[in-house]
C-alpha angles and dihedrals in degrees: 000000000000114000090259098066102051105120120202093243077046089051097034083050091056100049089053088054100050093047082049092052096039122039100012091245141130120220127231125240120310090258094048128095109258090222076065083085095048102262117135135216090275093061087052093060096048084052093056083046096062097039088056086055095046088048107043088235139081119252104216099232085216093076088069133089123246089256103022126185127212096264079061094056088043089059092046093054096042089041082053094037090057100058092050 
C-alpha cells in the first residue's frame, strides 16, 4: 500500500494491530489516551516506531501531546504521509 492511500480507519487499523502483536493489548476508543490501557511512554514509542516502519517516514514524537490518543497518532501519520 503506497503512503497515499492509507486511510485513518487504515491507520487506526494498524496501530491496533501492532499494540495487539506487541505488547498483547486492546486499545481504547479512538478519543481516549492510550496510557488509558495501561501502556507507558516506552510502548508509545515502540508504536511510532512501528508506524515509521510501516510508512517509510519518521513521526516527530513532538507533535504529540503529552497523553496522546490514536486519532492523535492518526493526524501525525497523515500530517507526515502528506509531505512523501
Amino acid at each position: 500500500m503506497s503512503a497515499s492511500t492509507w486511510s485513518d480507519d487504515a491507520i487506526t487499523a494498524k496501530i491496533r494491530e501492532i499494540a495487539k502483536t506487541t505488547f498483547g493489548m486492546d486499545l481504547p476508543d479512538s478519543n481516549q489516551p492510550i496510557k488509558d490501557s495501561g501502556l507507558d511512554s516506552l510502548a508509545l514509542i515502540d508504536i511510532v516506531m512501528g508506524l515509521e516502519e510501516t510508512f517509510g517516514c519518521q513521526l516527530p514524537l513532538e507533535r504529540l501531546p503529552a497523553n496522546p490518543t490514536i486519532n492523535d497518532f492518526v493526524t501525525l501519520a497523515q500530517s507526515s504521509l502528506s509531505k512523501l
